[in-house]
C-alpha positions as CSV (number, residue, x, y, z in Angstrom):
1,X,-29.1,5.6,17.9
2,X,-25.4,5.4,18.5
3,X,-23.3,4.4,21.2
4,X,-19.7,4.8,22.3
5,X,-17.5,2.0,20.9
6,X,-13.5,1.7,20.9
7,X,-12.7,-0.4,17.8
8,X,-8.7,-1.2,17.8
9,X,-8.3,-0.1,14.2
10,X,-10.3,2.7,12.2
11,X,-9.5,0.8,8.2
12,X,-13.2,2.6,7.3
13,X,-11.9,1.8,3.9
14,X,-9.3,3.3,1.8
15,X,-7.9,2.1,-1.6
16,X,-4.9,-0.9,-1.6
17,X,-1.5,0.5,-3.1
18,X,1.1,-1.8,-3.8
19,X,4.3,0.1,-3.3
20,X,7.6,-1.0,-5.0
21,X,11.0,0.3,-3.6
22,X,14.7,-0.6,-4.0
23,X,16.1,-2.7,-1.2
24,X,20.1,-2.1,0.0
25,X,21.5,-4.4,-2.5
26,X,19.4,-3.4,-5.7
27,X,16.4,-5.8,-5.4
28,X,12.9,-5.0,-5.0
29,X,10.6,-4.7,-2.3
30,X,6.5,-5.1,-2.7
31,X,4.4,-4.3,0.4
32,X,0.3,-3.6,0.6
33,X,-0.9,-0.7,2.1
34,X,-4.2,1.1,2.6
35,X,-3.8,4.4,4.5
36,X,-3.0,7.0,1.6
37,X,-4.7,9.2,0.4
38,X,-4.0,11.7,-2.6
39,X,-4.3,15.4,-2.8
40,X,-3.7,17.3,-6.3
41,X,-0.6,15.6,-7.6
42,X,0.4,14.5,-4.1
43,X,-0.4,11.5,-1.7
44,X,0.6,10.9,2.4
45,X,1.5,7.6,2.9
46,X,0.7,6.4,6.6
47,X,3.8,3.6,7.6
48,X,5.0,1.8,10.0
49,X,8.8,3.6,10.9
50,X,10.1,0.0,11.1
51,X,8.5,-1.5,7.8
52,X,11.2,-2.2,4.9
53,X,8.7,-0.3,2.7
54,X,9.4,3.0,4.4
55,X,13.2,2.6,5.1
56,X,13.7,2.0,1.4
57,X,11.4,5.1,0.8
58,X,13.4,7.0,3.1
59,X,17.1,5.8,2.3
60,X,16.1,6.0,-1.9
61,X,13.7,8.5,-2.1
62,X,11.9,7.1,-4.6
63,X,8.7,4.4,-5.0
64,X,5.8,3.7,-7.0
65,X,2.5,3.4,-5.9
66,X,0.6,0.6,-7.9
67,X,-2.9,0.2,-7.8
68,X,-4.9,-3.0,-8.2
69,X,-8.0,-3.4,-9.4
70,X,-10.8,-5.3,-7.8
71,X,-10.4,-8.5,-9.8
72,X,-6.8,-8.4,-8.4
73,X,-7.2,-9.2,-4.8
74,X,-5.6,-12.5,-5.1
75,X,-2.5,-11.0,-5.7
76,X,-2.2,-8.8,-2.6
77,X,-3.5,-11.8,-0.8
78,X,-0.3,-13.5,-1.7
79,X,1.8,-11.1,0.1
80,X,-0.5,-9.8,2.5
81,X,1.4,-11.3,5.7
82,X,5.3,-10.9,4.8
83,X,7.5,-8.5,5.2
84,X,11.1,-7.4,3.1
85,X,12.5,-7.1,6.6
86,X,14.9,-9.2,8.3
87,X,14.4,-10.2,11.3
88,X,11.1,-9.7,11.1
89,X,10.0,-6.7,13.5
90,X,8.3,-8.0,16.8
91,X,4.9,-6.2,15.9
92,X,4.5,-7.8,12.8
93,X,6.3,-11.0,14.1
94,X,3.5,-11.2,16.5
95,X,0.8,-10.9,14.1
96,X,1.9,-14.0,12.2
97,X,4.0,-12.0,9.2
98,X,7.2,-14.1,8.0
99,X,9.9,-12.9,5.9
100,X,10.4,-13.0,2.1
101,X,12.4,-11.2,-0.4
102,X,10.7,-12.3,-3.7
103,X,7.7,-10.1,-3.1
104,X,6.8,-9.7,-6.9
105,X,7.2,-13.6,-7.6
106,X,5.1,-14.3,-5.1
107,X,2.2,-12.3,-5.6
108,X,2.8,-13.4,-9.2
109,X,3.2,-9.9,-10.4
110,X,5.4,-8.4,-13.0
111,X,8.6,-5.7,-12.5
112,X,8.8,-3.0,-15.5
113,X,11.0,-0.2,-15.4
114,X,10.0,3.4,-14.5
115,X,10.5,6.5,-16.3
116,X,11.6,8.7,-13.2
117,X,12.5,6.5,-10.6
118,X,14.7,3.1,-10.1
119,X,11.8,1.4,-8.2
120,X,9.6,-0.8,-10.7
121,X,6.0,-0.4,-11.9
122,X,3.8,-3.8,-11.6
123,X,2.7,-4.4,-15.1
124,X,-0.3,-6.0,-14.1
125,X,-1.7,-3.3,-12.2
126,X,-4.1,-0.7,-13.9
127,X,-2.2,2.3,-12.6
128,X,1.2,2.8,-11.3
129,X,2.5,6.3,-9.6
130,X,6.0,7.0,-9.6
131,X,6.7,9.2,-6.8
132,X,9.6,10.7,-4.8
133,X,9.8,11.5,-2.0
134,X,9.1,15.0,-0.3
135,X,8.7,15.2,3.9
136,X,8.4,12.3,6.6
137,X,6.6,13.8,9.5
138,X,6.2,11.6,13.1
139,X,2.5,10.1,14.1
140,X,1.7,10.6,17.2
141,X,5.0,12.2,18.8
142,X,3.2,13.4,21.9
143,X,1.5,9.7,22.5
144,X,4.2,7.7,25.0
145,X,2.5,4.6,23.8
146,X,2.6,5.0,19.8
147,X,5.9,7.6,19.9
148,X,8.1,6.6,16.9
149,X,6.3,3.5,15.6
150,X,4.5,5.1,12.6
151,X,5.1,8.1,10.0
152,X,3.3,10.0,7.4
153,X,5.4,10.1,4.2
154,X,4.2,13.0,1.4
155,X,5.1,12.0,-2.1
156,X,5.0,13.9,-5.1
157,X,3.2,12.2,-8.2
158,X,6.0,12.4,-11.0
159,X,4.8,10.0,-13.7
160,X,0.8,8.4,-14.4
161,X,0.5,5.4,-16.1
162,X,-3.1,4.2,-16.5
163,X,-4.3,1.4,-18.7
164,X,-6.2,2.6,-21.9
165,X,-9.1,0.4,-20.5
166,X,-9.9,3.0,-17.9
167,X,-9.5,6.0,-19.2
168,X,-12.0,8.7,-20.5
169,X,-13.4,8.0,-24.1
170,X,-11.7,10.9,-26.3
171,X,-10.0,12.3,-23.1
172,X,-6.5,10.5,-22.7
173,X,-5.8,12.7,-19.6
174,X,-8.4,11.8,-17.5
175,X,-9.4,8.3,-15.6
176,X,-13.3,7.3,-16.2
177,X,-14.6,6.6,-12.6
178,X,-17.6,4.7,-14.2
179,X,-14.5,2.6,-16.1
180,X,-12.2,2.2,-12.6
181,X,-12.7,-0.5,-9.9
182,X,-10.1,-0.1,-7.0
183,X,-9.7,-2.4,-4.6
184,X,-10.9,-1.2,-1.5
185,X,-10.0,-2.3,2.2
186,X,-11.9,-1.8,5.0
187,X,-11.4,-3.0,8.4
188,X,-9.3,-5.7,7.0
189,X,-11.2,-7.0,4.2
190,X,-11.1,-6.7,0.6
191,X,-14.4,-4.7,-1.2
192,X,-15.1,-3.4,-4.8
193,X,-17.1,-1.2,-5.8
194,X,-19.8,-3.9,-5.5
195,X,-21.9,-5.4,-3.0
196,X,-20.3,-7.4,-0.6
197,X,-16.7,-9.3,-0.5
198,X,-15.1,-9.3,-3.7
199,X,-12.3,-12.3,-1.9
200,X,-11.2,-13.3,1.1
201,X,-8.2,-11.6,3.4
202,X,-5.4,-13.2,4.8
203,X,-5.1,-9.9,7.1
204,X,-8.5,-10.9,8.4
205,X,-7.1,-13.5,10.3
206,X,-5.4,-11.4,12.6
207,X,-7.7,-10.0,15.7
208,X,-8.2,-6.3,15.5
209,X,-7.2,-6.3,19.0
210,X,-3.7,-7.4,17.8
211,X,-3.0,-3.8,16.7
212,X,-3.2,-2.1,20.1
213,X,0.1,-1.1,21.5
């Protein structure tokens, strides 16, 4: 039996990327996400226009997608509610988000170089994607209400590193999905591939309803 429903967000649960870009003035930026998805070497990144993650991406080019595990939540935790802008946009001001520039010292995560790009990998995250940039496409361009508040960003995959612990006995080029546990989010909490919670979401906090325009 179904009924008709009108939830304010549709999070039905995607992986959590960390992605890492170069500020202005040569620092980094860290900011969680979870609407991406990949296709062949490729992923669309869903953004808010105003975020600091996609005006980097946009100015530079250039990012890396880092993806924790589900042991890692803790860290995304950290930084789930701040923002590399300044002032803080009114949409996220109004959800509770504060400024910080020392994303990676907060979430307590390490910067390492990249092979291909100037944005930094986190060390502590079983696989990091360094990506550039290809098209940034409008969301919603014929909606008067959502109209330039969010794009879709295509990256190209340039560089894969995975952690030996995950990858394919024998098979170096391939990830084991019986080895790999992503963090997932859905509907603004944190899941593994497990049963039930795998920690607790500072996102949560924030009413769904908060995300209507």
């Amino acid at each position: 039996m179904h009924q008709v429903t009108q939830p304010a967000i549709l999070y039905f649960g995607t992986p959590v990327v960390l992605i890492s870009t170069v500020n202005e003035d040569g620092t980094f930026n860290l900011a969680p996400m979870s609407s991406a998805w990949w296709l062949g070497q490729r992923c669309v990144l869903g953004l808010a226009a105003a975020s600091k993650t996609t005006q980097n991406l946009i100015r530079t080019g250039q990012c890396v997608l880092n993806l924790p595990s589900s042991d890692m939540a803790a860290y995304v935790d950290r930084i789930a509610r701040t923002t590399g802008s300044n002032p803080v946009p009114a949409g996220k001001l109004a959800r509770g988000y504060r400024h910080l520039a020392e994303k990676f010292e907060t979430a307590g995560l390490t910067p390492i170089p990249s092979l291909t790009v100037k944005a930094p990998r986190a060390m502590e995250c079983p696989v990091q994607l360094e990506a550039e940039l290809e098209e940034a496409h409008p969301v919603a361009a014929k909606d008067p209400v959502w109209k330039g508040r969010q794009l879709a960003l295509h990256v190209k995959i340039n560089k894969v590193h995975a952690d030996t612990d995950i990858l394919a006995d024998g098979e170096p080029d391939r990830i084991d999905p019986d080895k790999w546990r992503p963090l997932i989010f859905s509907f603004q909490h944190f899941y593994g591939l497990t049963d039930g919670k795998v920690h607790g979401s500072e996102l949560a906090k924030i009413p769904e309803a908060a995300y209507r325009p």
